[in-house]
C-alpha positions as CSV (number, residue, x, y, z in Angstrom):
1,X,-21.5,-24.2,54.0
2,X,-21.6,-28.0,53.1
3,X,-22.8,-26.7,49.4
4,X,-19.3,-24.8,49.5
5,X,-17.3,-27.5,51.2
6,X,-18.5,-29.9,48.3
7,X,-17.3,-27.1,45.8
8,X,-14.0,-26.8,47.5
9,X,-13.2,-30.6,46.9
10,X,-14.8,-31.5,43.7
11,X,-12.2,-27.9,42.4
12,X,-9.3,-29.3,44.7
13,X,-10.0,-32.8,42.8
14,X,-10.1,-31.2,39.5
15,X,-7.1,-28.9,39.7
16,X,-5.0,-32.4,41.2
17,X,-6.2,-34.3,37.9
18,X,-5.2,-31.6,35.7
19,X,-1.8,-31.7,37.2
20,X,-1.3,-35.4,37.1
21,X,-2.3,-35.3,33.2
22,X,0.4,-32.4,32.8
23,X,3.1,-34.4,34.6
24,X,1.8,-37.7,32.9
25,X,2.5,-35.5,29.6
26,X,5.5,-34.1,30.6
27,X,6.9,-37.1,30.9
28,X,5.7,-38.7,27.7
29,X,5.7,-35.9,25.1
30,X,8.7,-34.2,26.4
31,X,11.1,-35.1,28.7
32,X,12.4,-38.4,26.3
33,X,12.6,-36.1,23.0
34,X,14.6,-32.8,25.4
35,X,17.7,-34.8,25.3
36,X,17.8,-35.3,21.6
37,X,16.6,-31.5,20.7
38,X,20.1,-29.9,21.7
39,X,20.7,-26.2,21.9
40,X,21.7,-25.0,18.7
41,X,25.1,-23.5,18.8
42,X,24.7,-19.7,16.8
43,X,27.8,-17.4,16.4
44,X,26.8,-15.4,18.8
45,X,26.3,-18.0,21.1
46,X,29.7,-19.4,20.2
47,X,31.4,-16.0,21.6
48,X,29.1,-16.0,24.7
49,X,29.8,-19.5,25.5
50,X,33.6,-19.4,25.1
51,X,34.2,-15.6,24.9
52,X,36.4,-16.1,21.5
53,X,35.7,-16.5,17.9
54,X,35.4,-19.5,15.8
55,X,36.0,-18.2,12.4
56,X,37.7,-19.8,9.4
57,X,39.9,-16.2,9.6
58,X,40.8,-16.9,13.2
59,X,42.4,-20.3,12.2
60,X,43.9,-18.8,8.6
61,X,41.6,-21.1,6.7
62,X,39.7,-20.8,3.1
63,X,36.4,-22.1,2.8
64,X,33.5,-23.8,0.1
65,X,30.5,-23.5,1.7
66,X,28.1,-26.8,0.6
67,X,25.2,-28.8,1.5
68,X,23.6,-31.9,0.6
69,X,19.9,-33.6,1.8
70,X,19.7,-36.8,3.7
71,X,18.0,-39.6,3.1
72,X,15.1,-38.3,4.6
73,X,15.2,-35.0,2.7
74,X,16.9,-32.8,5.8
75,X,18.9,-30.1,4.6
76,X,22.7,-30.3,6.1
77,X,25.1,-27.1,6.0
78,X,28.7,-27.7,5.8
79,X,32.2,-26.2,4.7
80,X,34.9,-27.5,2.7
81,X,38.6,-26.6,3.1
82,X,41.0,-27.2,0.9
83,X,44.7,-28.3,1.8
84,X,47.7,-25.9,2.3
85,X,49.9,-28.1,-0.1
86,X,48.8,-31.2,-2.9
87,X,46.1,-33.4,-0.9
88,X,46.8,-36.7,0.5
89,X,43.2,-37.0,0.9
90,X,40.2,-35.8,2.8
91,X,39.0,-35.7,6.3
92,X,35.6,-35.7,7.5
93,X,35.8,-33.8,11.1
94,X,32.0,-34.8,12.7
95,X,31.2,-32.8,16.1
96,X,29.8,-33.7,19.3
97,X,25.9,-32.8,20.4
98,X,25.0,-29.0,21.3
99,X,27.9,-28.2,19.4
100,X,28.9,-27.2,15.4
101,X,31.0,-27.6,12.5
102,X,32.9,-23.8,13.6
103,X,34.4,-25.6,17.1
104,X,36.0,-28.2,14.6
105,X,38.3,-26.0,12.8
106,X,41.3,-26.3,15.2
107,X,41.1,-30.1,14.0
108,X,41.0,-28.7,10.5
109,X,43.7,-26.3,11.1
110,X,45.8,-28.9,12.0
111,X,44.6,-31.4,9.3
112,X,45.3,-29.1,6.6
113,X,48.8,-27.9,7.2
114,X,49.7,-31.8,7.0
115,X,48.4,-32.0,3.5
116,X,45.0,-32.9,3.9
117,X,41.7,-31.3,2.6
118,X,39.0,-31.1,5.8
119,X,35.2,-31.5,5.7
120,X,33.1,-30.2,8.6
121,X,29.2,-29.8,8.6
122,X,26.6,-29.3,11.2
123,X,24.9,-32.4,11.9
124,X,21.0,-32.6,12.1
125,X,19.7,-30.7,14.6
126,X,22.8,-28.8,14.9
127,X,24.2,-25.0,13.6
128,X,22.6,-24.1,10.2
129,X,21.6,-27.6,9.5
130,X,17.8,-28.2,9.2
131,X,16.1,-31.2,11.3
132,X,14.4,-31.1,14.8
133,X,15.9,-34.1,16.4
134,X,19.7,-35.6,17.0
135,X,19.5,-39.6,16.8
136,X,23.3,-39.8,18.4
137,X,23.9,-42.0,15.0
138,X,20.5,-43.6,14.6
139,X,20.3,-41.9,11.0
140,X,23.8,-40.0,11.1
141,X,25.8,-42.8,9.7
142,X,24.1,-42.6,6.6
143,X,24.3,-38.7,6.4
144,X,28.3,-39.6,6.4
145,X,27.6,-41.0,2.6
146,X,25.6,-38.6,1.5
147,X,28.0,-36.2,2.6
148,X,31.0,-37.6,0.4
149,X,28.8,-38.1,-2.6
150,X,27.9,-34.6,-2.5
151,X,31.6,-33.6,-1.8
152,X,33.0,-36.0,-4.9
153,X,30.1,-34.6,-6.9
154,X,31.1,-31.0,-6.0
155,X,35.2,-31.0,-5.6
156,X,36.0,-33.8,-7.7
157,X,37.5,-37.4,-7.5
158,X,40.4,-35.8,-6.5
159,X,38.8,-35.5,-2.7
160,X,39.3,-39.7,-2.2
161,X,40.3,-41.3,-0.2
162,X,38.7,-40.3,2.7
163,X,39.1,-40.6,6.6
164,X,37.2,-39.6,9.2
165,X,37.6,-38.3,13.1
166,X,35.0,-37.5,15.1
167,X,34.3,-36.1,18.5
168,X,31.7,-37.7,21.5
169,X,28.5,-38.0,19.4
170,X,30.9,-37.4,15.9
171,X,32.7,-40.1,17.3
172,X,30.0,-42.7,17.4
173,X,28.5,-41.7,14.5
174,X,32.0,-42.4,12.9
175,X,32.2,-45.6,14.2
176,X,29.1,-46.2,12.7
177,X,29.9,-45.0,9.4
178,X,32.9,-47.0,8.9
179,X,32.0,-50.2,8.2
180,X,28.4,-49.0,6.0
181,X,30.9,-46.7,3.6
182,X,34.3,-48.5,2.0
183,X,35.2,-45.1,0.7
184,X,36.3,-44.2,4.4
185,X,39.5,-45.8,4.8
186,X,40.9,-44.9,8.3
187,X,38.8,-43.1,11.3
188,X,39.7,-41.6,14.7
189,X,37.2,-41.7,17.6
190,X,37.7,-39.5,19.7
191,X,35.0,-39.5,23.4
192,X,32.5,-42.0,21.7
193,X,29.8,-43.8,23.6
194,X,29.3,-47.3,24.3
195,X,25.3,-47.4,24.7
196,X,22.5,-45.3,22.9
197,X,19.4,-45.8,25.6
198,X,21.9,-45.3,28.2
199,X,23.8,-42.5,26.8
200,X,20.0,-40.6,26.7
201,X,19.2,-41.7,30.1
202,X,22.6,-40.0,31.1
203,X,21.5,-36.7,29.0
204,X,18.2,-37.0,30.9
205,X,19.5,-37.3,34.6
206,X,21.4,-33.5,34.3
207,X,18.1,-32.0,33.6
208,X,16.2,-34.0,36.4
209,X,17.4,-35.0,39.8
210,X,16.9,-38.8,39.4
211,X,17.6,-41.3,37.1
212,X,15.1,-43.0,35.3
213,X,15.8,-45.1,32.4
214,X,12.1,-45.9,31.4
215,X,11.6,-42.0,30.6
216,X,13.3,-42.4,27.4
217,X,11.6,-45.5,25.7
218,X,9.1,-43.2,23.7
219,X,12.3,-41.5,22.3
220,X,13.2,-45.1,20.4
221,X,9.3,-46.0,19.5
């Protein structure tokens, strides 16, 4: 009996140790990187979320299809849609995390009946775009300017000056992208947020019942 007892504890002890390690790297190897891997918003996934379409059809719009690579060699997918009447210029409509470059076009619908051509493109981590991780503007800000050196490369001089409006995450990453890009003349920001490490921490607490800032450090190592 006390041979079995000693089993009992030493398995007890064991199976405790392998669950501490599990939380330990839960909470080191996942939970700060969860908030930054958003869902990626798919067609279908577009109609089951908001039980409608978001098609350049729906909104009466042509398209270009283009991409262009980041910095850091990530593929990003986007459309370009040229203005009802003669162009006063370009727009560069950036969305918000978990969501796409297809719940922009009413912005662009809008845009381009008051003469202006409209650029939307899934950010990293986002749509059709490649990537793992969203850095809510860490690296974004510079995949502004690669974006309107592919667009001036591909649709002309013609496409300047440019502007920019951007939504929540699009928003910060435009306010970002202002000042590193004179090509960008004027900017909306729509939602933006104020803090980065506190804007994750916020992401974090709706998945877990508490709020614990220090869980997202490893997320900025």
């Amino acid at each position: 009996m006390n041979r079995r007892y000693k089993l009992l504890i030493t398995s007890l002890i064991l199976l405790i140790a392998i669950a501490c390690y599990g939380v330990y790297w839960g909470i080191y190897n996942v939970l700060p990187y969860s908030a930054i891997k958003p869902l990626r918003l798919t067609s279908p996934l577009i109609i089951e979320k908001f039980k409608e379409k978001y098609t350049p059809n729906r909104f009466n719009l042509t398209l270009k299809q283009f991409s262009f690579t980041t910095k850091d060699s990530i593929t990003l997918r986007g459309w370009f849609i040229p203005s009802q009447y003669k162009a006063k210029g370009t727009i560069l409509v950036l969305h918000g995390i978990a969501s796409s470059k297809q719940l922009m076009l009413p912005y662009a619908s809008d845009l381009v009946k008051d003469s202006f051509n409209v650029v939307v493109y899934d950010s990293r981590a986002h749509g059709e775009s490649g990537g793992e991780y969203c850095t809510l503007g860490f690296y974004e800000k510079y995949d502004v300017s690669k974006c309107i050196d592919k667009v001036i490369e591909q649709f002309g001089d013609s496409c300047v000056p440019f502007g920019i409006l951007g939504n929540s995450m699009g928003a910060a990453v435009a306010l970002q992208a202002i000042p590193l890009d004179k090509r960008i003349v004027c900017g909306i920001s729509e939602s933006s947020f104020a803090n980065l490490r506190e804007t994750l921490s916020d992401y974090l607490e709706r998945m877990i019942p508490v709020r614990w800032d220090w869980i997202s450090s490893p997320a900025f190592a």
